[in-house]
MIDRENVO-892926 format. One record per residue (C-alpha): residue in one letter; x, y, z. Coordinates in Angstrom, 3 decimals. Layout:
// residues N
r r: A	x: X	y: Y	z: Z $
...
***
This chain:
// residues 411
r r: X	x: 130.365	y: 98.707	z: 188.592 $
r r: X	x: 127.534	y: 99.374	z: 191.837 $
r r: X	x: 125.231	y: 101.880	z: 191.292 $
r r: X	x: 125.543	y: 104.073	z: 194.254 $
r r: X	x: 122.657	y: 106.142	z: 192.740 $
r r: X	x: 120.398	y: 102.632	z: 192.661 $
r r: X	x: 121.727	y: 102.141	z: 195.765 $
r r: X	x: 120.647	y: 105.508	z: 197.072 $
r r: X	x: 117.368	y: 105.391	z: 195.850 $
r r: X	x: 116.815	y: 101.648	z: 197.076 $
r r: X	x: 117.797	y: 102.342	z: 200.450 $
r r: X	x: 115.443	y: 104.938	z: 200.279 $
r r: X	x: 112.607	y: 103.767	z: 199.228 $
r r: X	x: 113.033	y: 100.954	z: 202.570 $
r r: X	x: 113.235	y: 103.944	z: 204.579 $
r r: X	x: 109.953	y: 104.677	z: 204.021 $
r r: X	x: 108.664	y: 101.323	z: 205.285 $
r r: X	x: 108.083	y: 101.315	z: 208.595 $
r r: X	x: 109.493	y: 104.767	z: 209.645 $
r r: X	x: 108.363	y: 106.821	z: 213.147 $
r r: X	x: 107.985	y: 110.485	z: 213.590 $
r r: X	x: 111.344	y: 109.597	z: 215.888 $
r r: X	x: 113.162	y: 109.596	z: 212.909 $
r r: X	x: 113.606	y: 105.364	z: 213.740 $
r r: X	x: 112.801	y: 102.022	z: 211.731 $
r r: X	x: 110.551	y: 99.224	z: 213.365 $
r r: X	x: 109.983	y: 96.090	z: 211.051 $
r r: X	x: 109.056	y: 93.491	z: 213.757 $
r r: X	x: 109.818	y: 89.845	z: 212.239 $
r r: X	x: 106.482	y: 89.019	z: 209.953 $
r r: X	x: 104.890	y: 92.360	z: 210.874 $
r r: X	x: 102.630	y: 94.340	z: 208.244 $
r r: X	x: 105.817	y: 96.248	z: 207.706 $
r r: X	x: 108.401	y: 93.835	z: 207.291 $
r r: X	x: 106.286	y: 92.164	z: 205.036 $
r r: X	x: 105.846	y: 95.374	z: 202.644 $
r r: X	x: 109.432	y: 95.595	z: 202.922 $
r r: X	x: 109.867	y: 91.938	z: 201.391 $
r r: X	x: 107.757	y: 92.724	z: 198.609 $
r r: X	x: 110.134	y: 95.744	z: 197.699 $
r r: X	x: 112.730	y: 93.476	z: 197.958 $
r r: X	x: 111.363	y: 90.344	z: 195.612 $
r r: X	x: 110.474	y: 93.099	z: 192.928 $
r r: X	x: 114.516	y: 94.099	z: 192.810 $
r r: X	x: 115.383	y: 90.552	z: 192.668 $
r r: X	x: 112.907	y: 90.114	z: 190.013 $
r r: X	x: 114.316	y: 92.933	z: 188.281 $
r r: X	x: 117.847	y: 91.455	z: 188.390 $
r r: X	x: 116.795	y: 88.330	z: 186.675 $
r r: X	x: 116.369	y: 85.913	z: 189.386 $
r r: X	x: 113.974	y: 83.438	z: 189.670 $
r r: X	x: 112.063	y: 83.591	z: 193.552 $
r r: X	x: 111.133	y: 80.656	z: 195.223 $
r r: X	x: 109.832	y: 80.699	z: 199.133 $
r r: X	x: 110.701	y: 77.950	z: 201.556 $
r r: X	x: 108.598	y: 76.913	z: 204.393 $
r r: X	x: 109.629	y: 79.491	z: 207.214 $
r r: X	x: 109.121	y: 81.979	z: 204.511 $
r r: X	x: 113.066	y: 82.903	z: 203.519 $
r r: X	x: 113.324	y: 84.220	z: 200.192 $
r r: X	x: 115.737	y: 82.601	z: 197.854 $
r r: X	x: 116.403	y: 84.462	z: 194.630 $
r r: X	x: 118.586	y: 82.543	z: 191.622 $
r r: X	x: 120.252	y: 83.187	z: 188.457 $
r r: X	x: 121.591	y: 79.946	z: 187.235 $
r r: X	x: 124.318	y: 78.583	z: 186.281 $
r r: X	x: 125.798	y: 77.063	z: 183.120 $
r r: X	x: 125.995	y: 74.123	z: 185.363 $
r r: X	x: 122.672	y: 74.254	z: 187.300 $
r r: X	x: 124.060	y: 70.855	z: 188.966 $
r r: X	x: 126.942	y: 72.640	z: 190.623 $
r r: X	x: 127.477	y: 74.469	z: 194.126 $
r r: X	x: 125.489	y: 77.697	z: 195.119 $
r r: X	x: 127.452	y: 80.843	z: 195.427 $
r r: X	x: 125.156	y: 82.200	z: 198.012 $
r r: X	x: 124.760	y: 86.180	z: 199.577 $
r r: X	x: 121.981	y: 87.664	z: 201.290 $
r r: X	x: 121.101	y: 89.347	z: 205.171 $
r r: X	x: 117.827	y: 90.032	z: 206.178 $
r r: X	x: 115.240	y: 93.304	z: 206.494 $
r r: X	x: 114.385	y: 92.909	z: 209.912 $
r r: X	x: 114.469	y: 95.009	z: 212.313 $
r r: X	x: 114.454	y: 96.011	z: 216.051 $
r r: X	x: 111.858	y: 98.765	z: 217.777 $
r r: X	x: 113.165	y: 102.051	z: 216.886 $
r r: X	x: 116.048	y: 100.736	z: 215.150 $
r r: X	x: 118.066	y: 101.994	z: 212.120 $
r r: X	x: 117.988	y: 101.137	z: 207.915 $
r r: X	x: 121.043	y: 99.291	z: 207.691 $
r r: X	x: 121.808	y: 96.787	z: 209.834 $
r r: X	x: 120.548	y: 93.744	z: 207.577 $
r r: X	x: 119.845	y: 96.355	z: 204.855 $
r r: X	x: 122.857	y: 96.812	z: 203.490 $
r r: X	x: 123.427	y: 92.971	z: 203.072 $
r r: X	x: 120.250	y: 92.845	z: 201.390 $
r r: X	x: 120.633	y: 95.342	z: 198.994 $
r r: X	x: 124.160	y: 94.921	z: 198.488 $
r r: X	x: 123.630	y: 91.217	z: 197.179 $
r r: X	x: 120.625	y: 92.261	z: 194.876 $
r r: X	x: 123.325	y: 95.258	z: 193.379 $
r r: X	x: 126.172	y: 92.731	z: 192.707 $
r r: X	x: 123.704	y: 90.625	z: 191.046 $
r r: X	x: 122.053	y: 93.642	z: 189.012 $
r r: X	x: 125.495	y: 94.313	z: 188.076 $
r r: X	x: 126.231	y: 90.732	z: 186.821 $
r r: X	x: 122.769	y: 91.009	z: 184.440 $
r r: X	x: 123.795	y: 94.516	z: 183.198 $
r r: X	x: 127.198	y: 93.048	z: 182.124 $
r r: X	x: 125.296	y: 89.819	z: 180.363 $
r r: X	x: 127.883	y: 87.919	z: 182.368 $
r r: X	x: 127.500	y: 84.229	z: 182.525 $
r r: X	x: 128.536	y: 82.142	z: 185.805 $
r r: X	x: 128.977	y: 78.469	z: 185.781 $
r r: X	x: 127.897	y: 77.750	z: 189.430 $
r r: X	x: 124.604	y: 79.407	z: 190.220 $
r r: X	x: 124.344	y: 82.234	z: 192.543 $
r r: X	x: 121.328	y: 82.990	z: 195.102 $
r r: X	x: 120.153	y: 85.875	z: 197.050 $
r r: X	x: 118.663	y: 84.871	z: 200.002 $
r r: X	x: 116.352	y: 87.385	z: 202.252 $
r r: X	x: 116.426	y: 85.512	z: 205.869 $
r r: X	x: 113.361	y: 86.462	z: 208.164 $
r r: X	x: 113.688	y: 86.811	z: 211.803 $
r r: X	x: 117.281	y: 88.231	z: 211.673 $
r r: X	x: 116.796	y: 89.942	z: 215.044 $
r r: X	x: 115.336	y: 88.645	z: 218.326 $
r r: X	x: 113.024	y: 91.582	z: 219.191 $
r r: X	x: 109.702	y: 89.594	z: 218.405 $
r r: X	x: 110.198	y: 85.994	z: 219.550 $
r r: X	x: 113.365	y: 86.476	z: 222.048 $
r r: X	x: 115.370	y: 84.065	z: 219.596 $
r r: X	x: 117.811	y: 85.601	z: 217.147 $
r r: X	x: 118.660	y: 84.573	z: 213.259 $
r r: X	x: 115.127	y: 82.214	z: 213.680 $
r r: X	x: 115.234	y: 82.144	z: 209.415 $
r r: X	x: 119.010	y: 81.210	z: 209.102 $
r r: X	x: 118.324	y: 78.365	z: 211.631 $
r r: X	x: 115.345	y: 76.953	z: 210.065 $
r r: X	x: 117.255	y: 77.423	z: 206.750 $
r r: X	x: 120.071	y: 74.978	z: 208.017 $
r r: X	x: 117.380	y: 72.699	z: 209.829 $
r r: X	x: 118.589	y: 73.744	z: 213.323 $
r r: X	x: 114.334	y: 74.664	z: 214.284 $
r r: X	x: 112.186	y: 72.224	z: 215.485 $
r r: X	x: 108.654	y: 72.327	z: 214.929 $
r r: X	x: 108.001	y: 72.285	z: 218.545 $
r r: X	x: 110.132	y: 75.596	z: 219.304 $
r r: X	x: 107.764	y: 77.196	z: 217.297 $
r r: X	x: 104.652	y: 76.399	z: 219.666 $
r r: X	x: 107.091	y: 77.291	z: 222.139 $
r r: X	x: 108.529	y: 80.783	z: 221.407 $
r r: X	x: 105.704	y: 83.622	z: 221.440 $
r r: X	x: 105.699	y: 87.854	z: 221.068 $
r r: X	x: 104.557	y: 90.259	z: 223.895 $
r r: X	x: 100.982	y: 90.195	z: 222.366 $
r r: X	x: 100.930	y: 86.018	z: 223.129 $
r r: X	x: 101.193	y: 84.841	z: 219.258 $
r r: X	x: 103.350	y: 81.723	z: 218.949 $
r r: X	x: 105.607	y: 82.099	z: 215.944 $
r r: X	x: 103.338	y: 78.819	z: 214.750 $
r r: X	x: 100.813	y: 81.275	z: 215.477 $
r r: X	x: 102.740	y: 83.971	z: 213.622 $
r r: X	x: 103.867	y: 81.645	z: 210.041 $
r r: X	x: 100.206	y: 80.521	z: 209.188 $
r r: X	x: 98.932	y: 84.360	z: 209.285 $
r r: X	x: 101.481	y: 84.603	z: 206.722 $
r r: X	x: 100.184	y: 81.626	z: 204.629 $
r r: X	x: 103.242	y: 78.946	z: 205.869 $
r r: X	x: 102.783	y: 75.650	z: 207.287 $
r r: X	x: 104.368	y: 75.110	z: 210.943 $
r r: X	x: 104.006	y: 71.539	z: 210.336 $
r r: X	x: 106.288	y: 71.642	z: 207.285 $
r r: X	x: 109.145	y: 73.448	z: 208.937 $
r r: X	x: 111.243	y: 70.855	z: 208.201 $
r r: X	x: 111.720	y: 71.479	z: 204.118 $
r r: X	x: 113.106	y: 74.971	z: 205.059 $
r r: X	x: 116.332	y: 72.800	z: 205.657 $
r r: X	x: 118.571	y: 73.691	z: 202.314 $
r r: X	x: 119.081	y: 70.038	z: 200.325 $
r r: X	x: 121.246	y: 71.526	z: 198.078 $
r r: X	x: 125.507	y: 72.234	z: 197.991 $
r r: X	x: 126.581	y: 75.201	z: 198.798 $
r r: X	x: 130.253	y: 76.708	z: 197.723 $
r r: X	x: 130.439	y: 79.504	z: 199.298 $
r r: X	x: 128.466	y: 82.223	z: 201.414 $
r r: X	x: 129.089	y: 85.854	z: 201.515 $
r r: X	x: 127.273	y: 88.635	z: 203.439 $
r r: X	x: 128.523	y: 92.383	z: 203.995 $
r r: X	x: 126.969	y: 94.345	z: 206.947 $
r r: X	x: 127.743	y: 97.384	z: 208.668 $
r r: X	x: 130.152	y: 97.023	z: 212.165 $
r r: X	x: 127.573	y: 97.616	z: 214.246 $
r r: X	x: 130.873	y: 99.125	z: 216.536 $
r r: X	x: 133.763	y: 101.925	z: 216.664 $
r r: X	x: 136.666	y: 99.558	z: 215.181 $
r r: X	x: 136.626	y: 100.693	z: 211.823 $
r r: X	x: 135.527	y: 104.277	z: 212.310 $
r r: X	x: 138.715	y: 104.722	z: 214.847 $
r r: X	x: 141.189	y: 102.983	z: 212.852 $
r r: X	x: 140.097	y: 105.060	z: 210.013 $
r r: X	x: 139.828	y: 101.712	z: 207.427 $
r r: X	x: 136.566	y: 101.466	z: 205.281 $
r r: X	x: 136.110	y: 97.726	z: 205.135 $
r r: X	x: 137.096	y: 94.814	z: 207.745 $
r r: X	x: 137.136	y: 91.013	z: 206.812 $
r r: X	x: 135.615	y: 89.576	z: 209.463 $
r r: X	x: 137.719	y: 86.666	z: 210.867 $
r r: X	x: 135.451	y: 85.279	z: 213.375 $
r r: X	x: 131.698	y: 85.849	z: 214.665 $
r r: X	x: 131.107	y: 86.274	z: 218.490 $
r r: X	x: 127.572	y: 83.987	z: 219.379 $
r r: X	x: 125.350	y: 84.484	z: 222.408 $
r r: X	x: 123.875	y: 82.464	z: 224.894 $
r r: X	x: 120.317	y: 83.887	z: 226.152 $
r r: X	x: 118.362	y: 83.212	z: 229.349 $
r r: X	x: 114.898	y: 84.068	z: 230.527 $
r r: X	x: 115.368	y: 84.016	z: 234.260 $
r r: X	x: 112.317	y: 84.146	z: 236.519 $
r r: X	x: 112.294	y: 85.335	z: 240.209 $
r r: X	x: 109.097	y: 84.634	z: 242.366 $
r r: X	x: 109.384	y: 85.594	z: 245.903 $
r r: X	x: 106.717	y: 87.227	z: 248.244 $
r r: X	x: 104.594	y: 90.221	z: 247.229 $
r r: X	x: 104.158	y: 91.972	z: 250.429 $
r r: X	x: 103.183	y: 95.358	z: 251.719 $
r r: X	x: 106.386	y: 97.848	z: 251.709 $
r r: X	x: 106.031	y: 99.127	z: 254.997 $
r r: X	x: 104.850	y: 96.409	z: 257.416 $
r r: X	x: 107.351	y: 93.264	z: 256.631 $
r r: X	x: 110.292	y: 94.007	z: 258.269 $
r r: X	x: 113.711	y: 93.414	z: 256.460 $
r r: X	x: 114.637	y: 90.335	z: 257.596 $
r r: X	x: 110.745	y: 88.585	z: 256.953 $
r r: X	x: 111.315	y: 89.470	z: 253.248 $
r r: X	x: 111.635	y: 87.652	z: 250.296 $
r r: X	x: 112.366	y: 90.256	z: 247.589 $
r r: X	x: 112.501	y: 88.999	z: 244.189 $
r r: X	x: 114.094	y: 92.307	z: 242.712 $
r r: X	x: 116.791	y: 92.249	z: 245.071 $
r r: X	x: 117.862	y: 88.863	z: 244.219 $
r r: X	x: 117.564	y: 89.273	z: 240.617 $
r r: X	x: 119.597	y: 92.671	z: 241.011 $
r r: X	x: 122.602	y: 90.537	z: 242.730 $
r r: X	x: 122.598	y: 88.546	z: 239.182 $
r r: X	x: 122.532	y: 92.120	z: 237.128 $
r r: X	x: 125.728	y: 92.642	z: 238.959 $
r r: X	x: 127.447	y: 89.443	z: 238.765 $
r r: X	x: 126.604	y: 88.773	z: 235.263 $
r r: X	x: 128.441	y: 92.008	z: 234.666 $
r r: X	x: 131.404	y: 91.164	z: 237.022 $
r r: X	x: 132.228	y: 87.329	z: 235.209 $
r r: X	x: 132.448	y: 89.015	z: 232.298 $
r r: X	x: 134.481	y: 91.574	z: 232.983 $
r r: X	x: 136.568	y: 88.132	z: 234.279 $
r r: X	x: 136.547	y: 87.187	z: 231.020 $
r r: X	x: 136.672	y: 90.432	z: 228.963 $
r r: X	x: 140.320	y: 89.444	z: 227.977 $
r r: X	x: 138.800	y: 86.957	z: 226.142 $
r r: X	x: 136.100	y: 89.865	z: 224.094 $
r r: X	x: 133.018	y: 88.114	z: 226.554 $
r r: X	x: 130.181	y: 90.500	z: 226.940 $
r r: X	x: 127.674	y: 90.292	z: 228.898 $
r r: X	x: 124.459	y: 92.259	z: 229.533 $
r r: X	x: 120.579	y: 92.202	z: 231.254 $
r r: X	x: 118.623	y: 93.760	z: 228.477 $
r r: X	x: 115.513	y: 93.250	z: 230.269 $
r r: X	x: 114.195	y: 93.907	z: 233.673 $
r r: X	x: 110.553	y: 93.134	z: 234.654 $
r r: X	x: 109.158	y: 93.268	z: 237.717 $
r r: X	x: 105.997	y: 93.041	z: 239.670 $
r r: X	x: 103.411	y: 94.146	z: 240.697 $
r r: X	x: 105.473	y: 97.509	z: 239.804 $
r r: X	x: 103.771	y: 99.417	z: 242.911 $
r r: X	x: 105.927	y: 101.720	z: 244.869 $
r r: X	x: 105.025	y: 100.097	z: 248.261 $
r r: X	x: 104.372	y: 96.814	z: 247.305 $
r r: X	x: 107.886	y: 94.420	z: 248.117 $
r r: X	x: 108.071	y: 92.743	z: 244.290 $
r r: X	x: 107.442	y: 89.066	z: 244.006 $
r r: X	x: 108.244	y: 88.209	z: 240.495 $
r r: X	x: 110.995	y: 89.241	z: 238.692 $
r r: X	x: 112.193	y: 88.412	z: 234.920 $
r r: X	x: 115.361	y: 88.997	z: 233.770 $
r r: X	x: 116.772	y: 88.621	z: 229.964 $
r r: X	x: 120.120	y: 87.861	z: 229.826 $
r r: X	x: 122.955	y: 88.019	z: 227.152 $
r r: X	x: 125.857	y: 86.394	z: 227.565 $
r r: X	x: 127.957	y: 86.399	z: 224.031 $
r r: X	x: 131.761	y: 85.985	z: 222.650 $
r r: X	x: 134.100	y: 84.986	z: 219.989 $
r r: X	x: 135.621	y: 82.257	z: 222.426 $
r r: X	x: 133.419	y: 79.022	z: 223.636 $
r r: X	x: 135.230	y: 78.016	z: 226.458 $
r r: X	x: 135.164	y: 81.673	z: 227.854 $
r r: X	x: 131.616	y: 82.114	z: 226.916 $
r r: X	x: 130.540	y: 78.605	z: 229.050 $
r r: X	x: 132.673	y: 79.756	z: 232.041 $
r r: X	x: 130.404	y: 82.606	z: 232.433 $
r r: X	x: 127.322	y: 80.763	z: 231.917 $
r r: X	x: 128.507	y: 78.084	z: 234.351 $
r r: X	x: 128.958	y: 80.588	z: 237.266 $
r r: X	x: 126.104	y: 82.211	z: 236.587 $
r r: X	x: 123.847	y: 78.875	z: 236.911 $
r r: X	x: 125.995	y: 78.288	z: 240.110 $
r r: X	x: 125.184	y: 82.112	z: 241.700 $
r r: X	x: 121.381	y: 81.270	z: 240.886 $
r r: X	x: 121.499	y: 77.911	z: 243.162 $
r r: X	x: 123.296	y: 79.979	z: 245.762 $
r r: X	x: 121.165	y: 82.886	z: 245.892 $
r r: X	x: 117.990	y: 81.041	z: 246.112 $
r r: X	x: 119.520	y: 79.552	z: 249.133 $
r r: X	x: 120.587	y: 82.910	z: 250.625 $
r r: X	x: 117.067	y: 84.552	z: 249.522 $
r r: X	x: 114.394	y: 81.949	z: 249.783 $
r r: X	x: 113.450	y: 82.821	z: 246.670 $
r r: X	x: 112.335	y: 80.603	z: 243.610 $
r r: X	x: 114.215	y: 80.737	z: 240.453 $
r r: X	x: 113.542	y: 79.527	z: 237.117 $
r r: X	x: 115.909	y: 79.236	z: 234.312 $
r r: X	x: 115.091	y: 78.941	z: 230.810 $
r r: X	x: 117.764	y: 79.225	z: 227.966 $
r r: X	x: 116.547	y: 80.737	z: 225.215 $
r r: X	x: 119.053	y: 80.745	z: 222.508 $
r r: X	x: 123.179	y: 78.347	z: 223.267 $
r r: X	x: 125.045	y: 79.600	z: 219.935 $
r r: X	x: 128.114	y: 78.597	z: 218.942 $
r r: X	x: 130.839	y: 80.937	z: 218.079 $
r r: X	x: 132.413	y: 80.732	z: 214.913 $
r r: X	x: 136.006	y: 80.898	z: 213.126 $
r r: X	x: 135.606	y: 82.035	z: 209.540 $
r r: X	x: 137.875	y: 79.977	z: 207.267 $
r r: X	x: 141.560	y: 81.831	z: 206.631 $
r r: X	x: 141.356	y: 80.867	z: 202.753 $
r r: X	x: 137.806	y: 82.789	z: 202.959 $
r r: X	x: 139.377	y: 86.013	z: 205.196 $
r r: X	x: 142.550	y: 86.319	z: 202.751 $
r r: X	x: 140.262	y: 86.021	z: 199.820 $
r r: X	x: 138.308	y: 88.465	z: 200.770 $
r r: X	x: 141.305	y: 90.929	z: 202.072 $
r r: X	x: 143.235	y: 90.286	z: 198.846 $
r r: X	x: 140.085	y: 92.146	z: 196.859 $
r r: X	x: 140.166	y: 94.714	z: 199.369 $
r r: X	x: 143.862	y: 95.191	z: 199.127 $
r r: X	x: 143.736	y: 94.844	z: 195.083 $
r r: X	x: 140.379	y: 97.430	z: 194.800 $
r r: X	x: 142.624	y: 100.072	z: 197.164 $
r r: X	x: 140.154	y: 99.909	z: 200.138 $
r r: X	x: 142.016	y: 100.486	z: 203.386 $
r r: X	x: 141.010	y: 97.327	z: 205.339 $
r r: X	x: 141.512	y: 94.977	z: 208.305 $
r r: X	x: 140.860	y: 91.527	z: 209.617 $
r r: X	x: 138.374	y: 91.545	z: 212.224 $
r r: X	x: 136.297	y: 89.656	z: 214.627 $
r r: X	x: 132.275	y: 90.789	z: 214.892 $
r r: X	x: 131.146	y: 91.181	z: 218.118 $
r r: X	x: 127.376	y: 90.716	z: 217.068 $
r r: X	x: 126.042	y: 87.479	z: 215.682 $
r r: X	x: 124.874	y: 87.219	z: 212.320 $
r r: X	x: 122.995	y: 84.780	z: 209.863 $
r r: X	x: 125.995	y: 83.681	z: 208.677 $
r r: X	x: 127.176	y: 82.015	z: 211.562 $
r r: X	x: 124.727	y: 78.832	z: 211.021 $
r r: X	x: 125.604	y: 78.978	z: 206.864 $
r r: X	x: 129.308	y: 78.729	z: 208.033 $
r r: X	x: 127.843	y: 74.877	z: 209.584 $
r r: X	x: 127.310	y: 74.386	z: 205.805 $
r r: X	x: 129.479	y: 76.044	z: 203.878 $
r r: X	x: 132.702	y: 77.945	z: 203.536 $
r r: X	x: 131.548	y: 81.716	z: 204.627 $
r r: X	x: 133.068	y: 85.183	z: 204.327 $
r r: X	x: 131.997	y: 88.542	z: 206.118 $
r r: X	x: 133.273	y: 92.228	z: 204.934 $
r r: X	x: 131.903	y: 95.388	z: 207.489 $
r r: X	x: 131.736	y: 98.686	z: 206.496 $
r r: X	x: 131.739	y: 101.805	z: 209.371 $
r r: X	x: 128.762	y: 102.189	z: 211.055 $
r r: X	x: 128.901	y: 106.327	z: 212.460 $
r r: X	x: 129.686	y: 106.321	z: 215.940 $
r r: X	x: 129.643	y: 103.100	z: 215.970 $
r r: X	x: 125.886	y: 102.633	z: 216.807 $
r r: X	x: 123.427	y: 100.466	z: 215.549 $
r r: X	x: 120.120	y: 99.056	z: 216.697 $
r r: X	x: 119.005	y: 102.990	z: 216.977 $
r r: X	x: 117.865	y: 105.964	z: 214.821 $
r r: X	x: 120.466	y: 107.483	z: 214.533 $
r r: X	x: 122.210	y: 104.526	z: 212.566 $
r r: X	x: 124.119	y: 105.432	z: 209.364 $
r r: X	x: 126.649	y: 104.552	z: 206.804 $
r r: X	x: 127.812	y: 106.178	z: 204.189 $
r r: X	x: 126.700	y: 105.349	z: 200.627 $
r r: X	x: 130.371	y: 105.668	z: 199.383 $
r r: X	x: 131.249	y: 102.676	z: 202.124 $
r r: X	x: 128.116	y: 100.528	z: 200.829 $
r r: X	x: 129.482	y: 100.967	z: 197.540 $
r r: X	x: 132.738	y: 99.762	z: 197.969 $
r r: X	x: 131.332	y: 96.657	z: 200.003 $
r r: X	x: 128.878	y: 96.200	z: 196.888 $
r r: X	x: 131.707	y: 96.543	z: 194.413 $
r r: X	x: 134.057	y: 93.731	z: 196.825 $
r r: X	x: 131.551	y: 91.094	z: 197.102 $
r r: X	x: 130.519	y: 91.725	z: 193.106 $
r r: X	x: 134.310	y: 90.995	z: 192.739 $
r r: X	x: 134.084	y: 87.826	z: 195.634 $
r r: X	x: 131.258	y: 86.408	z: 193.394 $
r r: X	x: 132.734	y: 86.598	z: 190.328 $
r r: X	x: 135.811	y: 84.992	z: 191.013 $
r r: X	x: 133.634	y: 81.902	z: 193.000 $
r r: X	x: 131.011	y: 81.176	z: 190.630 $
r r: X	x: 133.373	y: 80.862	z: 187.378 $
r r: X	x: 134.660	y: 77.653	z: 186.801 $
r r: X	x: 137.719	y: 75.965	z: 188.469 $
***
């Protein structure tokens, strides 16, 4: 059975790593605090038996064998992550869910004939390098040593920059790719959303897992004085960039029957002078959805509205896209596996899609993949007032102990 005392205590203990006087979390991707969160973490794994190893974009991979160390990984992990000012359990509870199941599986002297790893992914969240699930992708050889050079923080430190502070080798980015088979992956992570709170259920299967597609978008018009260029002279890069705020809002709402979201997270503009006309603008832009074709329609008008506003405007715009995911459709043997334990532990529970990507969209390019949510309250994450409830955790814990079990025994 989970702990929901060890869990208590573990979840804890994180919260001390890395918390504000606001009462929020912020463990910045390979930040002094993230990384004194991953040490917690590798001294639980250690103390559930399993072996560490690192690979070369620094992912942690924690293993209890097998009887047959030649056959498939069960594999379950998240990541520790976080965003500014964020919460202690989006990632968390993946994290130190896994590391429970597996405690649980050395208390009980159990053996398992496939192996089973925990694996910590680093990077989860795009706050640092503008790139979400970085460690999952370099995990399942999706990042090239190039994008590394390429991708940088606020304070100008490529994440090249960023790996060899932390003793890894850019150049050998290429052996974080996972050689070995992989049965099955499992992660459990709160909603991040109102579903399961207003339906009153405590767990969802997830059935599918929305992915985004993120631009950088760069305005440069003319910086010119406020009051001397009259209106029709100007060539106002805020203005143009606030005609795409609004229609990146309006095609998704076109396509909102299809769950597409869409959203400019980030607005920067210069000079930033009250009577100075701006001429640079960037946007960050978040397109996302369970649906591909309804994702791409968006994207495809919105490329179209840039050519035609630079037209209309006279203004320069530059595209760069950050992050093209691909949605994904969890496999229905995996969802009604999952739901069956659900159903057979007496956890009121739904299928589900997830609105917010996860690592285990790129393991489901590998292997067969399963997700279980617990309620998040109010349905907010990414903020410090994000919570779930330790009972909630536990039954998660005690599902995917269950999930585990049944996968790594032999067929």
């Amino acid at each position: 059975m989970a702990s929901s005392k060890r869990l208590e205590k573990n979840f804890q203990h994180l919260a001390g790593i890395g918390q504000e006087s606001s009462g929020g979390f912020t463990r910045l991707a390979f930040s002094d605090t993230d990384w004194e969160a991953r040490e917690f973490v590798i001294g639980l794994m250690k103390q559930a038996g399993l072996v560490i190893r690192v690979d070369a974009f620094g992912n942690v991979i924690g293993r209890r064998e097998g009887v047959n160390p030649a056959a498939s990984v069960i594999m379950t992990g998240s990541h520790i992550d976080s965003v500014p000012h964020g919460g202690n359990y989006d990632g968390v509870v993946g994290t130190l869910g896994a590391i429970e199941a597996l405690q649980c599986l050395e208390e009980a002297g159990e053996k398992n004939y496939h192996p089973i790893e925990v694996v910590v992914f680093m990077s989860e969240e795009s706050s640092r390098f503008g790139v979400a699930t970085l460690g999952s992708k370099a995990f399942c050889g999706k990042l090239s040593r190039e994008k590394l050079d390429e991708l940088k923080d606020k304070q100008g430190l490529s994440l090249a920059d960023v790996l060899r502070q932390r003793n890894l080798s850019p150049d050998n980015i290429a052996e974080a790719h996972y050689k070995g088979g992989i049965k099955s992956f499992l992660e459990i992570h709160i909603e991040q959303g109102k579903v399961l709170e207003t339906t009153q259920n405590q767990l969802g299967v997830v059935t599918g897992i929305a992915a985004p597609t993120r631009l950088r978008v760069m305005f440069t018009g003319q910086a010119d004085h406020s009051g001397a260029t009259p209106m029709n002279m100007r060539q106002d890069a805020l203005t143009a960039a606030a005609e795409i705020i609004l229609q990146v809002e309006a095609f998704a709402n076109e396509e909102a029957h299809n769950a597409v979201v869409g959203t400019t997270g980030i607005v920067k503009a210069e000079p930033g002078v009250m009577n100075v006309i701006p001429g640079k603008v960037e946007l960050g832009i978040d397109i996302r959805g369970i649906d591909a074709p309804s994702k791409q329609r968006v994207v495809d008008k919105l490329k179209a509205e840039f050519e035609a506003i630079k037209k209309k405007r006279g203004v320069g715009i530059e595209v760069v896209v950050l992050s093209d995911d691909t949605p994904v459709k969890l496999p229905d043997h995996m969802v009604e596996f999952l739901y069956d334990i659900c159903q057979q532990s007496s956890y009121k529970s739904i299928r589900m899609p997830s609105g917010a990507g996860h690592d285990a969209m790129h393991i489901a390019t590998l292997a067969d993949t399963g997700m279980v949510f617990i309620p998040c309250r109010d349905g907010i994450s990414h903020n410090p007032a994000e919570h779930a409830k330790i009972e909630d955790i536990t039954a998660a814990t005690e599902v995917l102990t269950k999930a585990i079990q049944k996968l790594a025994a032999k067929e």
